[in-house]
VOBA-1610 file (N, C-alpha, C; in pm, whole numbers, padded with zeros to 5 digits, always signed):
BEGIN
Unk+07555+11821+11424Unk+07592+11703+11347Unk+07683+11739+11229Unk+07641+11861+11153Unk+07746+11902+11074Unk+07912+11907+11109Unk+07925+11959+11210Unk+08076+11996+11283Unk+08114+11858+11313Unk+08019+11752+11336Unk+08081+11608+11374Unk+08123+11550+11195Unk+08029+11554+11133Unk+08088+11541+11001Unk+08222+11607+10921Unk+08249+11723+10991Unk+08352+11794+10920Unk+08467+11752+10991Unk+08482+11685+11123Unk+08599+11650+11214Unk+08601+11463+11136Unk+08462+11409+11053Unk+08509+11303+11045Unk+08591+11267+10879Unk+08563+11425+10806Unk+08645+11387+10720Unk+08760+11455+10736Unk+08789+11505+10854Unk+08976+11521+10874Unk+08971+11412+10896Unk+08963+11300+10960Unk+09023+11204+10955Unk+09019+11128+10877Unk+08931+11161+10798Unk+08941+11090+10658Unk+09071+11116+10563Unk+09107+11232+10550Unk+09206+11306+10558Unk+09364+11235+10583Unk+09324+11251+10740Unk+09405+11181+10766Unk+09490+10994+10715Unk+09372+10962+10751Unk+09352+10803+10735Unk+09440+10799+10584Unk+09353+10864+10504Unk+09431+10852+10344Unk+09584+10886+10347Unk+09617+10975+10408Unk+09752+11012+10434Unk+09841+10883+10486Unk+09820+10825+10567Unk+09882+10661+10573Unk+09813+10565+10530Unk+09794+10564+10386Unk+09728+10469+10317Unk+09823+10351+10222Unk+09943+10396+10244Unk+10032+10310+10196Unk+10169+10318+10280Unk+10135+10271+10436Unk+10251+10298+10532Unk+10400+10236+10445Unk+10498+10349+10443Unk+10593+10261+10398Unk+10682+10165+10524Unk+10786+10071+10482Unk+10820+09981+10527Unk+10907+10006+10696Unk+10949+10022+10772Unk+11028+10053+10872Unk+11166+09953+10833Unk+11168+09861+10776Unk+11300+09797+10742Unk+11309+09890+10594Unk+11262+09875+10501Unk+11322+09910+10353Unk+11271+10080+10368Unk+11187+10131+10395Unk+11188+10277+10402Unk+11133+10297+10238Unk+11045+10207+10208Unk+10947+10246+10085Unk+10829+10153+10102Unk+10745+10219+10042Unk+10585+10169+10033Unk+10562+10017+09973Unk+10466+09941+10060Unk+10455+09823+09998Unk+10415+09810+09859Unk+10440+09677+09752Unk+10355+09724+09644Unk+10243+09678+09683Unk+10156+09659+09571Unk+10053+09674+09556Unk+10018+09556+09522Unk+10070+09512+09379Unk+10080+09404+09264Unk+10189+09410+09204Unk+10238+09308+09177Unk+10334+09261+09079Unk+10322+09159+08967Unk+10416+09177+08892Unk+10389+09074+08772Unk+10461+08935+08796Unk+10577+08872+08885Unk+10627+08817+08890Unk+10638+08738+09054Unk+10620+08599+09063Unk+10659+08495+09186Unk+10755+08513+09212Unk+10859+08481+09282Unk+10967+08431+09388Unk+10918+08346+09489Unk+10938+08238+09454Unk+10948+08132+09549Unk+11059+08033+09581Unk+11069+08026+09699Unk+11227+07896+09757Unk+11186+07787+09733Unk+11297+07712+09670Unk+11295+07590+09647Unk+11413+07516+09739Unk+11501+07529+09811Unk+11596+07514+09876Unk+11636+07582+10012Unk+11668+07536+10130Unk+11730+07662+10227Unk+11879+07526+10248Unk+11971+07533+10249Unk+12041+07454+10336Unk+12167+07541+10412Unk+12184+07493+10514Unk+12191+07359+10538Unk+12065+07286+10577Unk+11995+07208+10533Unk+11897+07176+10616Unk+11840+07135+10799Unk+11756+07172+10808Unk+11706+07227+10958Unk+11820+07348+11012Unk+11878+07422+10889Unk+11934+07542+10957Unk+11811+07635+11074Unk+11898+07660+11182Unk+11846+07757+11240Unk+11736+07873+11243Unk+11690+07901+11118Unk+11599+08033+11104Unk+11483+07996+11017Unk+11453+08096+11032Unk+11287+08114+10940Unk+11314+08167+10844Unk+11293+08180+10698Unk+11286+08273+10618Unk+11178+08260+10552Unk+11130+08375+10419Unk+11009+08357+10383Unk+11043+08506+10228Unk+10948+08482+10144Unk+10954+08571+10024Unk+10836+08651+10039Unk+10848+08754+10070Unk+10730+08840+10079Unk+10727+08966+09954Unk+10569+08969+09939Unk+10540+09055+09827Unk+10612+08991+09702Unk+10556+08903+09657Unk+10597+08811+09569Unk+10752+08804+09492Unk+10793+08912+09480Unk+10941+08918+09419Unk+10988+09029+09444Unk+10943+09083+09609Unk+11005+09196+09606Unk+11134+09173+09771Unk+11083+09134+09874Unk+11133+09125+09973Unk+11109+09005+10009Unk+11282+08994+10134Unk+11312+08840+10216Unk+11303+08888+10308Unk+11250+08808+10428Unk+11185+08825+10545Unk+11293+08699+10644Unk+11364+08726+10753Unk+11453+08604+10761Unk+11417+08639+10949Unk+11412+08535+11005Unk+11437+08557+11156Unk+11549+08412+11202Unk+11662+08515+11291Unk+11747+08377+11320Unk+11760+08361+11461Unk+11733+08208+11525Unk+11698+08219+11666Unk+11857+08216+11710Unk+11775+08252+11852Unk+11944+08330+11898Unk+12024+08220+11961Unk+12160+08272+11947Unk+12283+08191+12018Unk+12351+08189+11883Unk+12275+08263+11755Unk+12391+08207+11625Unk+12392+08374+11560Unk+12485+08325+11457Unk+12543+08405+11394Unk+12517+08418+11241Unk+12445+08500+11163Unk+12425+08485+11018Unk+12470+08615+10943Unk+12537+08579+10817Unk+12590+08678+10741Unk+12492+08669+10608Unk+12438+08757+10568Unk+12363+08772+10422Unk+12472+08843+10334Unk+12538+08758+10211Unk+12647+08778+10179Unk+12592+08879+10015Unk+12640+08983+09968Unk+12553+09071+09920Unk+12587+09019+09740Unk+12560+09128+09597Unk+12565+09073+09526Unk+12733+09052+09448Unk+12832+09139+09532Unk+12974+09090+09473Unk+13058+09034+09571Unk+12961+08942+09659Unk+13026+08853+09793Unk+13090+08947+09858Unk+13015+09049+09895Unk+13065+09128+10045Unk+12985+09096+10120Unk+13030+09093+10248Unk+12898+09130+10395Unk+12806+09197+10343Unk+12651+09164+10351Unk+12547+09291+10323Unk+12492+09289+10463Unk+12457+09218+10556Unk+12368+09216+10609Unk+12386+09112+10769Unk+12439+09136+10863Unk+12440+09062+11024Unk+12362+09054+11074Unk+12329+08928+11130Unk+12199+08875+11242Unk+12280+08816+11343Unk+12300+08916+11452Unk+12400+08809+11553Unk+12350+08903+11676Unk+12331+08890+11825Unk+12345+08900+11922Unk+12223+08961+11915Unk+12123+08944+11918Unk+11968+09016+11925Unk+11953+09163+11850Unk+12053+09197+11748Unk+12012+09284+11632Unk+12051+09219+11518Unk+12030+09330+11429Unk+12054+09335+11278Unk+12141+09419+11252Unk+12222+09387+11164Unk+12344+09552+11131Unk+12381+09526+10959Unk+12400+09617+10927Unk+12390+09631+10756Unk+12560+09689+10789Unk+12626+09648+10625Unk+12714+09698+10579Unk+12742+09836+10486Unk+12764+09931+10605Unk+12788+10050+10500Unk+12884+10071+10364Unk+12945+09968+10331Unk+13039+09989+10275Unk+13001+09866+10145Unk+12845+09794+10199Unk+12852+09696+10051Unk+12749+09783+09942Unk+12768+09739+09845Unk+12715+09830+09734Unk+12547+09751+09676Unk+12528+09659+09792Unk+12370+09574+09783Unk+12328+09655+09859Unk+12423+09716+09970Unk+12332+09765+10088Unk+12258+09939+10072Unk+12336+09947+09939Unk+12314+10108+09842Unk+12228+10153+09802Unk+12196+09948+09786Unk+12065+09965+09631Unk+11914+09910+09699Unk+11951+09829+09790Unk+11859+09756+09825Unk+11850+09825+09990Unk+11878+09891+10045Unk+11858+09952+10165Unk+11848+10078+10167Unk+11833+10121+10089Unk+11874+10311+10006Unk+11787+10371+10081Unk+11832+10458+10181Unk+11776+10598+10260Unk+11761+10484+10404Unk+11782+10370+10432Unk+11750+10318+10567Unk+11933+10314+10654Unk+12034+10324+10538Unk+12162+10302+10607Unk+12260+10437+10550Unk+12345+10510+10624Unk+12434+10556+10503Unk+12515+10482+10424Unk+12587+10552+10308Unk+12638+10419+10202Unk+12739+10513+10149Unk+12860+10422+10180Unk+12987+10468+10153Unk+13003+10324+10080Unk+12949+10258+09950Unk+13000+10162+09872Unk+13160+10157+09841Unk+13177+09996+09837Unk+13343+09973+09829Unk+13324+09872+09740Unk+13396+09901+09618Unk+13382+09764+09510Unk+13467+09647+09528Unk+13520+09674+09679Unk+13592+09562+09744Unk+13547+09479+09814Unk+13494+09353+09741Unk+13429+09258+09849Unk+13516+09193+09969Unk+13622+09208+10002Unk+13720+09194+10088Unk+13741+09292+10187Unk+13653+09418+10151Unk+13698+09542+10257Unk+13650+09526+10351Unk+13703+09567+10494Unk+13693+09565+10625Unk+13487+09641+10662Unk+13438+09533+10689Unk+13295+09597+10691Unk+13270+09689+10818Unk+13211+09816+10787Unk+13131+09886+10861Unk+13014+09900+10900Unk+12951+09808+11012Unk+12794+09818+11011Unk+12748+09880+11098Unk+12660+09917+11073Unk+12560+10005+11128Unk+12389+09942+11176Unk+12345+09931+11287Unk+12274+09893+11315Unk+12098+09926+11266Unk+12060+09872+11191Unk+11882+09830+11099Unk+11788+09805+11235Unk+11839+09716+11316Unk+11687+09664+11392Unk+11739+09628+11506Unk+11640+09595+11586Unk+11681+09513+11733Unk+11620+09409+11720Unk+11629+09288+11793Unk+11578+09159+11717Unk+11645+09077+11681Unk+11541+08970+11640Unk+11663+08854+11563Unk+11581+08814+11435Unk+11464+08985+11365Unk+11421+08903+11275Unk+11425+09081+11179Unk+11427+09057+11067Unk+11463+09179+10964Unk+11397+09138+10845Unk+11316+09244+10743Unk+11246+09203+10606Unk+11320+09316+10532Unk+11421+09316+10455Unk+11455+09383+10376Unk+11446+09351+10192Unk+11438+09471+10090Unk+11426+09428+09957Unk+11585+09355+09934Unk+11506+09307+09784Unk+11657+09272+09755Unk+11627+09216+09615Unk+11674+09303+09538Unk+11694+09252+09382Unk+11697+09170+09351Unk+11803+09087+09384Unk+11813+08906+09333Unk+11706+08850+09317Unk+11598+08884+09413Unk+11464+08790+09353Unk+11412+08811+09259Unk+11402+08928+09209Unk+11389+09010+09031Unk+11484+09000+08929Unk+11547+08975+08915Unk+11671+09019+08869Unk+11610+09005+08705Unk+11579+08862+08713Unk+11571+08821+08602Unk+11415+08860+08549Unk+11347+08955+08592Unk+11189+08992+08543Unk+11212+09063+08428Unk+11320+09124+08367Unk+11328+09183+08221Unk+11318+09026+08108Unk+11331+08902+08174Unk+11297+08766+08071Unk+11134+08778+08050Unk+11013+08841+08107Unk+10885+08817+08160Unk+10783+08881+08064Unk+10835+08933+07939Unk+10772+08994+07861Unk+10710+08906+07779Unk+10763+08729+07762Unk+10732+08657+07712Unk+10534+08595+07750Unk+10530+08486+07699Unk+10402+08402+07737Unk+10389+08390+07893Unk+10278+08496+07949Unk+10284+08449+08094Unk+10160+08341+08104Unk+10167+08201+08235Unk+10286+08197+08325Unk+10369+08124+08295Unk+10490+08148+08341Unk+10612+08060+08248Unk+10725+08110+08361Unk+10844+08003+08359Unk+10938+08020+08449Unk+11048+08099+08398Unk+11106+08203+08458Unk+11194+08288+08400Unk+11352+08250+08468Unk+11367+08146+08562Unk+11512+08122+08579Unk+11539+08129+08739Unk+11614+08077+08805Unk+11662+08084+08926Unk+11711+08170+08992Unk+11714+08219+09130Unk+11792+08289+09195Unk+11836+08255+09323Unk+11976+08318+09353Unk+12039+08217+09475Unk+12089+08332+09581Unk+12062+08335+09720Unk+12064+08412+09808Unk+12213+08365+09922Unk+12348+08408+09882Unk+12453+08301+09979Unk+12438+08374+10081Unk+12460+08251+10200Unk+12518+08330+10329Unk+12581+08267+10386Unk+12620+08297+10529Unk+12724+08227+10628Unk+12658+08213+10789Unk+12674+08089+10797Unk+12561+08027+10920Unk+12671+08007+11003Unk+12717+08095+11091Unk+12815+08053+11198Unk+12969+08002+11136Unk+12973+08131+11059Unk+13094+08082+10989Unk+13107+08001+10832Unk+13023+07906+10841Unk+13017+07774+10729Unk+12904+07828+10648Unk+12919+07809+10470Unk+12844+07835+10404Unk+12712+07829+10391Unk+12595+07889+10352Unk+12458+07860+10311Unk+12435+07916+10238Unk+12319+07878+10210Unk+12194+07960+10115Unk+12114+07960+10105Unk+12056+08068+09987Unk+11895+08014+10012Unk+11853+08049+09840Unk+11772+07912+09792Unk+11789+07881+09639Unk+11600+07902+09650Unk+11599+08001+09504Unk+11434+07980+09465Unk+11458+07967+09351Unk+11287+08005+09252Unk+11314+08013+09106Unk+11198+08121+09109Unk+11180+08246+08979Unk+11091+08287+08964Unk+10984+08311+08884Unk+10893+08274+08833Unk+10797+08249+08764Unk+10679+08390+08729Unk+10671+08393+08609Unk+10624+08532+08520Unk+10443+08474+08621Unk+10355+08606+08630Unk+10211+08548+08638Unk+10139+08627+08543Unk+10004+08547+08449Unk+09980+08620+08351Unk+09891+08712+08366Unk+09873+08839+08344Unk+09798+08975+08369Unk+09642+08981+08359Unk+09587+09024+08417Unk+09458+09014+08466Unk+09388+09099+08286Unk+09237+09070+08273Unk+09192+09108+08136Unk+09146+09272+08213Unk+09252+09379+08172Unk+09194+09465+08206Unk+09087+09574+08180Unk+09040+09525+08035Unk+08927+09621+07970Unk+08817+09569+08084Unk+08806+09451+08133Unk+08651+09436+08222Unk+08671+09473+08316Unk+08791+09507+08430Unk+08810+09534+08510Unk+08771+09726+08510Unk+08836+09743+08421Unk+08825+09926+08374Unk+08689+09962+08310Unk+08653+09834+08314Unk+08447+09880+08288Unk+08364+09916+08364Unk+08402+09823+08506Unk+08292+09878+08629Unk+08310+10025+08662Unk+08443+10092+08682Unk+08420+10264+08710Unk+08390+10298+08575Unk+08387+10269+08458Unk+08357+10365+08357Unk+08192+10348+08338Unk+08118+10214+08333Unk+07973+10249+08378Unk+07956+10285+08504Unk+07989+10287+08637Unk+07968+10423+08697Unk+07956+10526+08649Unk+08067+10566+08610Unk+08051+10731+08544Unk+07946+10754+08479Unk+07914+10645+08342Unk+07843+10660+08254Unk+07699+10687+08304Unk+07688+10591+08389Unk+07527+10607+08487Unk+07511+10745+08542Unk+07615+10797+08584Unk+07602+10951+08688Unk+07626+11010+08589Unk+07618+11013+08434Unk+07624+11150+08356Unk+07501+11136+08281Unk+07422+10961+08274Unk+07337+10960+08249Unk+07193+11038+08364Unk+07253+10996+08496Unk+07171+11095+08578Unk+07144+11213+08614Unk+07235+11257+08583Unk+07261+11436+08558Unk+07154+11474+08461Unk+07144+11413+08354Unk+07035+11484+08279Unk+06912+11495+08357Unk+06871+11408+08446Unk+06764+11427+08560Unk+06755+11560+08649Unk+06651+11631+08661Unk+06622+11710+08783Unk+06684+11651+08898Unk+06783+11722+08945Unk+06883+11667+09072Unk+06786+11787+09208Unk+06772+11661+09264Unk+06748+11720+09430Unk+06837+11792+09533Unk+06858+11824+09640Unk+06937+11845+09678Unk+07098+11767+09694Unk+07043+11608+09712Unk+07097+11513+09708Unk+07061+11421+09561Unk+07156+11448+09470Unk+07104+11407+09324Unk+07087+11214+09357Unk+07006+11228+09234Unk+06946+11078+09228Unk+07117+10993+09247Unk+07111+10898+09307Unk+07201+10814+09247Unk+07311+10860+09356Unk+07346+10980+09435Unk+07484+11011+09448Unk+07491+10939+09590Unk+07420+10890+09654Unk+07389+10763+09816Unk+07430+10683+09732Unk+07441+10589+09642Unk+07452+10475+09638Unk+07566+10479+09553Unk+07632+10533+09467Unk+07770+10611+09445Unk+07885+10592+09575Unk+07835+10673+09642Unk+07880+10687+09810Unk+07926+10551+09844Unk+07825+10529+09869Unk+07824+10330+09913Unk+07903+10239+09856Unk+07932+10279+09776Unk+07983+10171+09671Unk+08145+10217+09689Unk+08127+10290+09670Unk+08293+10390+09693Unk+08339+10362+09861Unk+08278+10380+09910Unk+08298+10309+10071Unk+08325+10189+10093Unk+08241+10121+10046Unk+08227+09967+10064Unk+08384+09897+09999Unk+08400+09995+09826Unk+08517+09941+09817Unk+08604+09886+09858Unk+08636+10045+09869Unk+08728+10121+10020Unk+08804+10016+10104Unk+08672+10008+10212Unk+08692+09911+10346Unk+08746+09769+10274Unk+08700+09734+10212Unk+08770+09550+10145Unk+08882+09604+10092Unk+08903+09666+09993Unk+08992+09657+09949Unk+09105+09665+10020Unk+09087+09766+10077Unk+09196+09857+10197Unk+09207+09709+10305Unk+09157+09669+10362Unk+09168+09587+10439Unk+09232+09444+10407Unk+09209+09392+10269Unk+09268+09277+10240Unk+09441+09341+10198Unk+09444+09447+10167Unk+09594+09483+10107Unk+09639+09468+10288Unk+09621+09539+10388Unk+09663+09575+10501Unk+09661+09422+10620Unk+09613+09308+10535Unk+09560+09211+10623Unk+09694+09100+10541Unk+09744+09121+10435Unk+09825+09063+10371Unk+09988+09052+10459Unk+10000+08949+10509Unk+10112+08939+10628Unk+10261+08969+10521Unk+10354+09020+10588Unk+10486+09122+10559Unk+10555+09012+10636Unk+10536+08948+10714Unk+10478+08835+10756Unk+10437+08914+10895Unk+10359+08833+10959Unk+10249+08934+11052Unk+10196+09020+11008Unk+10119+09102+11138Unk+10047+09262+11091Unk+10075+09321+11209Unk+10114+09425+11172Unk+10204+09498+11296Unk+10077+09568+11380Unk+10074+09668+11511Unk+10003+09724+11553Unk+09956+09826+11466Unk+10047+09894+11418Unk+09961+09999+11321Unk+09904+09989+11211Unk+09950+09892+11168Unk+09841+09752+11078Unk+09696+09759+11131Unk+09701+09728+11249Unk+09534+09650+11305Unk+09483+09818+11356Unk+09576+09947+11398Unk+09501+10036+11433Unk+09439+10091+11323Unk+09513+10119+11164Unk+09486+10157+11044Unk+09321+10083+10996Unk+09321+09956+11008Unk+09226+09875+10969Unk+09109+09914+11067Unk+09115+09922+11220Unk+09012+09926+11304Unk+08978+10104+11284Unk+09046+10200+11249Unk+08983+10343+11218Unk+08895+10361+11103Unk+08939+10269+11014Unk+08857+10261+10828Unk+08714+10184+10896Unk+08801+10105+10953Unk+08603+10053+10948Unk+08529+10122+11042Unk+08548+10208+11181Unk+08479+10277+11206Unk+08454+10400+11150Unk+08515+10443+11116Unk+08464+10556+11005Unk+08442+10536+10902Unk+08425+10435+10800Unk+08339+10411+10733Unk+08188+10358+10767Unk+08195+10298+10930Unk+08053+10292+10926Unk+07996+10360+10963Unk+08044+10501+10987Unk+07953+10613+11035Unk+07966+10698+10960Unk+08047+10691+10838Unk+07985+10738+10702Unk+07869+10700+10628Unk+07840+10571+10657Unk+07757+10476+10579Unk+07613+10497+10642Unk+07597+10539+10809Unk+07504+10543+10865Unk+07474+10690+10888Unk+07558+10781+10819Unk+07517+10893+10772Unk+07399+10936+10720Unk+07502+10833+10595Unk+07440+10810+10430Unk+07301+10771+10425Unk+07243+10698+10510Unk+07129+10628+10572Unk+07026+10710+10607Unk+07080+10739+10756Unk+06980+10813+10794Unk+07016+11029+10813Unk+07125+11041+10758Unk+07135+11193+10721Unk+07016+11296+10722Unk+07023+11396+10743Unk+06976+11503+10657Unk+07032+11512+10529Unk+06957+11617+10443Unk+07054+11644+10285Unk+07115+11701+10335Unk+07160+11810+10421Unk+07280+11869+10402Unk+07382+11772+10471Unk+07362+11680+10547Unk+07450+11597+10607Unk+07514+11489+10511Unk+07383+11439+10403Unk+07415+11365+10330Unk+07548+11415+10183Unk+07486+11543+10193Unk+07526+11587+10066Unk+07747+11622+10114Unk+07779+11640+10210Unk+07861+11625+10276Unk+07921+11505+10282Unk+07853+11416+10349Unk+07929+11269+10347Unk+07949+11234+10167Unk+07875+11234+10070Unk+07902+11180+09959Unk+08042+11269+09926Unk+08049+11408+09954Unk+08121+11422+09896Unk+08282+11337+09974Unk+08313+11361+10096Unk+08362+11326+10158Unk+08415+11135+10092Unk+08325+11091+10074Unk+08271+10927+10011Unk+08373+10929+09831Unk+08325+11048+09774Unk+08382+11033+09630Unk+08535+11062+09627Unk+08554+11175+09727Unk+08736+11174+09775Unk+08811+11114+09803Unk+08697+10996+09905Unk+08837+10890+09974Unk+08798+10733+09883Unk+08725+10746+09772Unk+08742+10655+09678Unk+08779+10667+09583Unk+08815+10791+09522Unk+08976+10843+09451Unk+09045+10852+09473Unk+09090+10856+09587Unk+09241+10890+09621Unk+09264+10679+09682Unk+09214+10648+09754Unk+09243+10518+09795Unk+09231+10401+09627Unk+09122+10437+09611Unk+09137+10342+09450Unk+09234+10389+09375Unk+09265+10506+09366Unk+09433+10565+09270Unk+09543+10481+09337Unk+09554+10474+09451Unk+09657+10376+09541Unk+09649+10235+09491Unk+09567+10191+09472Unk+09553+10031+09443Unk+09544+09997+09291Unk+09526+10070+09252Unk+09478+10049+09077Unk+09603+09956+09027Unk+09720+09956+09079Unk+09801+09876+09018Unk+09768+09725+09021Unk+09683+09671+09069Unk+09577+09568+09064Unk+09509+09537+08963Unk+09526+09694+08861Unk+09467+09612+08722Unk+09560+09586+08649Unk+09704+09622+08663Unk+09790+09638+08559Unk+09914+09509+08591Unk+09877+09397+08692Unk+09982+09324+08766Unk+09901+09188+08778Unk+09944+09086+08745Unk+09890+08948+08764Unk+09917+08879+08884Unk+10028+08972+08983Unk+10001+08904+09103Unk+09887+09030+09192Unk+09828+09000+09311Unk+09779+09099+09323Unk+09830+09031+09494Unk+09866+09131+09535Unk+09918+09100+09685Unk+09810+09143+09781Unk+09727+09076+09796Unk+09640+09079+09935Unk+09561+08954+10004Unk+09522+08990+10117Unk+09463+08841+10192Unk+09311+08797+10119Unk+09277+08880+10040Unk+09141+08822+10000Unk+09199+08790+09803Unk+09064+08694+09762Unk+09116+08707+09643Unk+09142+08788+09541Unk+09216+08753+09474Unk+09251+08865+09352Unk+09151+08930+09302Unk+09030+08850+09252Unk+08881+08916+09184Unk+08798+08975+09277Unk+08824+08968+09366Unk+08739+09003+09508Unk+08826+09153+09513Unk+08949+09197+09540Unk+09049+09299+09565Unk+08994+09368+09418Unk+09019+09358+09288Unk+09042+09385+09187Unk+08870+09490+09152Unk+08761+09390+09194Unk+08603+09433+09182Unk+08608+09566+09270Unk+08674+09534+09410Unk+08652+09644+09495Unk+08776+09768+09480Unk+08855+09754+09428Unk+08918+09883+09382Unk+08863+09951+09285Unk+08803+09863+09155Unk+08717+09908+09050Unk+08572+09997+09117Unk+08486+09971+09226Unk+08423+10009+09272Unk+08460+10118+09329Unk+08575+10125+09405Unk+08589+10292+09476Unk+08635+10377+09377Unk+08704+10328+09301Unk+08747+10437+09171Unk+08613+10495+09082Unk+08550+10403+09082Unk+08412+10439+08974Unk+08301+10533+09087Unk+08262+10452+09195Unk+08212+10485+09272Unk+08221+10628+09337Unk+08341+10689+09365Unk+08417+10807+09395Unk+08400+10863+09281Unk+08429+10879+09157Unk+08411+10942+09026Unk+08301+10981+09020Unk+08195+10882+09042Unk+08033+10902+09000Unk+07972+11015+09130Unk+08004+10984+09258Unk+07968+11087+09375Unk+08028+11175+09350Unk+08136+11239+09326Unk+08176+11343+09307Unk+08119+11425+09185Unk+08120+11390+09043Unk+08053+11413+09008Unk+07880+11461+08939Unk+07818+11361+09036Unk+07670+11428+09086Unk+07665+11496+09165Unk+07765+11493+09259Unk+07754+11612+09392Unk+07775+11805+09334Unk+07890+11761+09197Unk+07936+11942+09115Unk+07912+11943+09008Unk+07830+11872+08938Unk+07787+11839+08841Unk+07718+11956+08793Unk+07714+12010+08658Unk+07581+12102+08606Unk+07458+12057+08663Unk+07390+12167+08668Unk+07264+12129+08770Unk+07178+12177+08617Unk+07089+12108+08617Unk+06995+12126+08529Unk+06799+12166+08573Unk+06843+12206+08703Unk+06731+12278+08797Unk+06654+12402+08700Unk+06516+12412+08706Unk+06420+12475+08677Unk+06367+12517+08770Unk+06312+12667+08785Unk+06308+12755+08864Unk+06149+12692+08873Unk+06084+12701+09059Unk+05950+12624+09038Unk+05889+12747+08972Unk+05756+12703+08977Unk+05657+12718+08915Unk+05591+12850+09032Unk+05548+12985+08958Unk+05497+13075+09051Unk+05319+13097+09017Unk+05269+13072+09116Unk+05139+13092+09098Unk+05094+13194+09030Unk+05000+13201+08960Unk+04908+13302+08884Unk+04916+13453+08947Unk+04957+13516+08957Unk+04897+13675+08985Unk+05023+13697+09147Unk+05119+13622+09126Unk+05196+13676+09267Unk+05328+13662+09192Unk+05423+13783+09233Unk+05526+13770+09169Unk+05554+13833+08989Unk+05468+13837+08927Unk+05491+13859+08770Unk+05446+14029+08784Unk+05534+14053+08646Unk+05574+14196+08625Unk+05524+14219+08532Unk+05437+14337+08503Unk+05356+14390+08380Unk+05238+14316+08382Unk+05165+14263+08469Unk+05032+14161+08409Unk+04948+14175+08522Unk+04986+14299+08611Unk+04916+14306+08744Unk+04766+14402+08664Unk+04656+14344+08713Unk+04491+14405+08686Unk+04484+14516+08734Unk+04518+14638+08789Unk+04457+14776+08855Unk+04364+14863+08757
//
């Protein structure tokens, strides 16, 4: 059972290692949280052709255009940035949006000529693409003010088969979560596991199972509402990521349960690792008033606070100073100088 435990925290291992898959269109990690909305207020022409959508609140546009047409995403000094025509996608090597906002997914030979002859290079197959794009931020250096409050418009041009469009939002500051209560639940964790340390620790110290648990339990919600949060959809490695956490967390958990100590004392530690390193990933949840996931904000926010505290507290009862007293040796066996002959 040991050797099954040690193969299940390589994959624990593992698992943490794609814990923040980055994007296959933008070629960086989703956030987390943000401080700021983007939302459309406009697409026209109206009943144009496509879908679009603002994902990750002010960070990325998500656009699919059904086929038989032609769309140009016109970039920020009216060059070509971006083609949706014949069942792909193709970016402009030569626009200087496609530099900033596509950076490491295209090469970029920028031309401060919005008139220059475009070079594209093919992004996707398809007729649907989610790439970043500044314009929906632009204006978040206004956001330092009274949040929530509207910080100003932004306008996305393009070309629908030739003839002009766009696509018009506005973006709105959101106000920041109270983070001293949020940064309380792992710090009484801690406080509890240094208060338990002063206790005679067992093999398995008082307290470090339910440490474990808590750090797990996080874990799985938290991790799961960030990963359940549509980009729009959830891709396959979306639902394989989500279906490995929860089986291996529940056979961490049923470890934890019914273990031996040395089995147990293993899984906690295993338990306090992957609720530091996964709660270090999310913590930007305390510091961001939007919080991007499918469950609610206080619900996401409790359970990152839990694996961070939770992980802190197991780990530290697991290497903790041991404050063990040597037992007790019976009368007349063992002691030196006090033998009767």
């Amino acid at each position: 059972m040991t050797k099954r435990i040690f193969i299940v925290a390589f994959i624990a291992v593992a698992w943490m290692a794609q814990a923040s898959p980055a994007s296959a269109h933008t070629g960086r990690s989703p956030s987390v949280a943000v401080d700021d909305r983007a939302s459309m207020t406009e697409v026209e022409p109206q009943g144009a052709p496509f879908q679009v959508r603002v994902v990750d609140g002010d960070q990325d546009v998500w656009l699919r255009l059904q086929p038989g047409n032609e769309l140009i995403v016109v970039g920020s000094i009216g060059e070509p940035f971006l083609r949706f025509a014949h069942g792909s996608v193709s970016a402009n090597t030569r626009s200087p949006t496609a530099s900033t906002d596509l950076f490491g997914v295209v090469p970029s030979r920028p031309s401060l000529n919005p008139h220059a002859r475009p070079q594209w290079a093919s992004v996707a197959t398809g007729d649907a693409y989610l790439w970043h794009d500044h314009r929906l931020h632009a204006l978040a250096l206004l956001s330092g003010g009274e949040a929530p409050r509207r910080l100003g418009s932004w306008v996305i041009p393009l070309r629908l088969n030739g003839a002009p469009a766009a696509i018009t939002g506005e973006l709105r500051s959101v106000a920041p979560p109270e983070r001293w209560f949020w940064l309380a639940i792992p710090v009484a964790l801690v406080a509890a596991a240094l208060a338990l340390l002063r206790l005679r620790p067992i093999r398995v110290p008082p307290g470090a199972s339910l440490a474990a648990t808590l750090a797990l339990l996080g874990v799985l919600v938290a991790r799961t509402g960030r990963d359940l949060y549509g980009r729009p959809g959830i891709t396959t490695p979306r639902y394989a990521s989500i279906a490995i956490g929860v089986v291996l967390g529940a056979f961490l958990l049923e470890r934890l349960a019914r273990g031996g100590p040395g089995v147990r004392s293993i899984v906690v530690m295993v338990a306090g690792v992957v609720g530091l390193v996964q709660g270090s990933t999310l913590a930007p949840v305390f510091w961001h008033g939007l919080v991007l996931a499918a469950i609610p904000s206080w619900i996401e926010r409790s359970c990152v606070a839990f694996a961070i505290g939770g992980g802190a507290a197991a780990l530290l009862l697991t290497f903790g100073p041991s404050t063990d007293e040597p037992a007790d040796v019976p009368s007349g066996y063992g002691s030196v100088g006090n033998s009767d002959h």
